[in-house]
C-alpha positions, 0 to 999 in steps of 0.5 A: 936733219934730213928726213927720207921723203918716202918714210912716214912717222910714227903714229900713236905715241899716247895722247900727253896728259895735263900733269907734265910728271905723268905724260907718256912720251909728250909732245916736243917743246924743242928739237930733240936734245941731240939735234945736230949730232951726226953719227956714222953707224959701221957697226953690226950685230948688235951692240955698237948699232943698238948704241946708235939707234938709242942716239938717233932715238933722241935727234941725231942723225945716224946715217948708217953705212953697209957693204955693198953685197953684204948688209948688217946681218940683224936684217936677217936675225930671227922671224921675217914678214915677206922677207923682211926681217923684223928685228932690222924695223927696231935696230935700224930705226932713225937711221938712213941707210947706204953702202960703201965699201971701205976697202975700195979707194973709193970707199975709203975716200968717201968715209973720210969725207963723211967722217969730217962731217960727222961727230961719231963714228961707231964700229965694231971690227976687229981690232986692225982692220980700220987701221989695214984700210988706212982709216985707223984713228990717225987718219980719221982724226985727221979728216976731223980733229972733233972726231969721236970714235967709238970702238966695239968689239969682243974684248977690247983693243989689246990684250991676249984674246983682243984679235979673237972674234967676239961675241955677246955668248961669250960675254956672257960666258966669260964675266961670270953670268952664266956660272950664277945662272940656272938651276944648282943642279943643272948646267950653267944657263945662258940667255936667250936673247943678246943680254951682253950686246944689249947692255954694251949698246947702252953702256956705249951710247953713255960712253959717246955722250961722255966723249962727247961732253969731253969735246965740248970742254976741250975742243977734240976727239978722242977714241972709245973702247968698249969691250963686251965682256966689261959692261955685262961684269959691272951690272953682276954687282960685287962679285970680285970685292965679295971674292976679294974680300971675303974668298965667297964665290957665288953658286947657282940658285935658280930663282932664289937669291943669295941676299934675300927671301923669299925670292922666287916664281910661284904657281897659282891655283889656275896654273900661271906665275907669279914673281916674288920679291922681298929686298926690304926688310919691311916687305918680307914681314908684309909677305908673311903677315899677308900668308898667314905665317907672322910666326915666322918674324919673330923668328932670330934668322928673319932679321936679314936678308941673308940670313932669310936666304939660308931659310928658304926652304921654309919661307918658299913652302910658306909662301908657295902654298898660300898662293897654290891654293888662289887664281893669280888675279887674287894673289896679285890684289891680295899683295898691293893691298897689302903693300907687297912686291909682286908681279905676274909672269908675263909673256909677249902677248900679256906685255902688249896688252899690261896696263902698265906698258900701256899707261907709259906707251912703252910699246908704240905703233909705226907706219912702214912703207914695206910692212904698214902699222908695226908695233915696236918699244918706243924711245927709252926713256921721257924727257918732258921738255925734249922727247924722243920720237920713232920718226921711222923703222929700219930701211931697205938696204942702201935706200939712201945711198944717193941722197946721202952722198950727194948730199956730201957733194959727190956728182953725179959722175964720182957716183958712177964712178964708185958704182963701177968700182964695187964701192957703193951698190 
């Protein structure tokens, strides 16, 4: 893969440690696991780019495409520093950035000549477009056999709302996540962040390794749909066999659960939160022994989770007042050493600075020509042998237009000739 001269590596993944099971994101013994997987990012807002950030986290080269006047509209989404957007440095992160208008002739010339070179096309049109600009599946397949093509869009290739536009609030309205979310007295709650898009782009990123060990067995390509609206119904759990089986449709709880208790957010003596959980059987009775109510063990109703559920009421007033009258630095050392699940309410600022994060190198620093040293969430995932790397954030709009396509073997004059047509910038 190429690399942008001008763009620096990142800078202060930890220091691996000696024991391979406990090193943060240690130093590669190889290349990447996805060196040589070329990946053509069409996509915009957020998930199918998210997909291809995650894939260029691991050695692919991403090489993302964008409309001449009109860029991915993440570079604009949310705070900027000096007119840069932010969220841009993190979802364009590994990836060379050109333009190319793929309604001009010219545009769709190149993106073929791009797409036989490349093993994944990611894009999140409206059903009918690619295929309106000649470049739909028979055409790209075409170019390349081995192609993958990875579809995104609001719900699917066909259907009844197929053609309508799509995104992740919606998601998140239609599979029922917003019905369980919120207080039971108040409104259904939505996120405040891309939490459909999120868990598509990583679904999707599963569903292109998929296809592509596919290819490795068969030699072709083929075409990925992903919808928004499925991955988000697959991670609320059983929720459709629960209806199915039993006609049990699940309310809204707040912070409480329907499986377990006590489950909830508490406050402390100097005024913070703190998270409860209790899934395991074993964990409630640490709780109540460690608040002084082992009483209420030997209770008939403590003995599922469920059944503690319906008791909430008690088991919060139990476990709210013990902690109300203690600073959360107490609480948090009272419950490991007791052996129970807690965990402080954290926001931004307590995440840079938990020594947990910082143990794992969850957030690492990268140098940026536009901005200097930014901080950012590191690679997902470690790999002992073949880590992933930030090798540099999101890039200016088009910044490797000419390298790229020279690179494919258009001259000097064929470049000018898309310039003049409006198909590159």
């Amino acid at each position: 893969m190429t690399t942008p001269e001008s763009t620096p590596r990142a800078t202060s993944h930890p220091t691996p440690r000696t024991a391979p099971r406990a090193t943060p994101h240690p130093t590669p013994r190889t290349a990447p696991p996805l060196t040589g997987l070329r990946v053509l990012d069409l996509a915009t807002l957020f998930a199918g780019p998210l997909a291809a950030t995650l894939l260029g986290d691991f050695g692919a080269e991403v090489i993302k495409v964008e409309h001449p006047t009109k860029p991915d509209p993440a570079r604009g989404h949310g705070p900027a520093k000096d007119g840069v957007g932010l969220w841009w440095k993190l979802l364009g992160r590994n990836k060379r950035t050109i333009t190319l208008d793929l309604s001009k002739p010219g545009g769709r010339t190149t993106l073929l000549r791009l797409a036989a070179t490349a093993d994944v096309v990611i894009e999140n049109f409206r059903p009918g477009t690619l295929e309106k600009w000649d470049l739909g599946w028979p055409e790209l397949s075409a170019a390349n056999p081995r192609l993958v093509l990875t579809r995104v869009t609001g719900f699917g290739q066909f259907g009844p709302y197929a053609h309508r536009p799509g995104f992740g609030t919606l998601a998140e309205a239609m599979s029922g996540f917003a019905a369980i979310t919120g207080e039971p007295d108040a409104p259904p709650t939505l996120p405040p962040f891309g939490l459909a898009d999120s868990i598509a782009g990583l679904a999707t990123s599963y569903a292109v390794m998929t296809a592509l060990a596919a290819r490795d067995r068969t030699g072709a390509g083929q075409v990925v749909d992903m919808a928004l609206i499925e991955p988000i119904l697959t991670v609320l759990g059983p929720q459709p066999t629960w209806y199915d089986q039993l006609g049990y449709v699940q309310e809204r709880t707040g912070n409480r659960s329907a499986n377990n208790a006590p489950r909830n957010t508490y406050r402390t003596a100097d005024g913070t939160w703190v998270a409860v959980s209790t899934s395991a059987q074993s964990v409630a009775e640490r709780v109540l022994r460690l608040v002084g109510r082992p009483d209420l063990i030997d209770e008939p109703w403590f003995a599922t989770g469920a059944d503690r559920a319906s008791h909430s009421d008690v088991l919060d007033e139990a476990v709210g007042t013990w902690i109300a009258e203690r600073p959360r630095a107490e609480v948090l050392a009272a419950f490991e050493k007791a052996e129970a699940a807690v965990a402080p309410i954290q926001d931004v600022r307590d995440v840079l600075t938990d020594p947990q994060y910082q143990a794992l190198g969850t957030i690492t620093t990268v140098d940026d020509p536009e901005l200097g040293p930014l901080r950012m969430q590191n690679v997902l995932f470690r790999l002992s042998e073949t880590p992933g790397a930030i090798r540099w954030p999101g890039r200016p709009h088009g910044a490797d237009t000419e390298q790229v396509l020279t690179e494919l073997g258009l001259t000097a004059t064929e470049l000018e000739a898309l310039r003049e047509e409006g198909a590159v910038r």
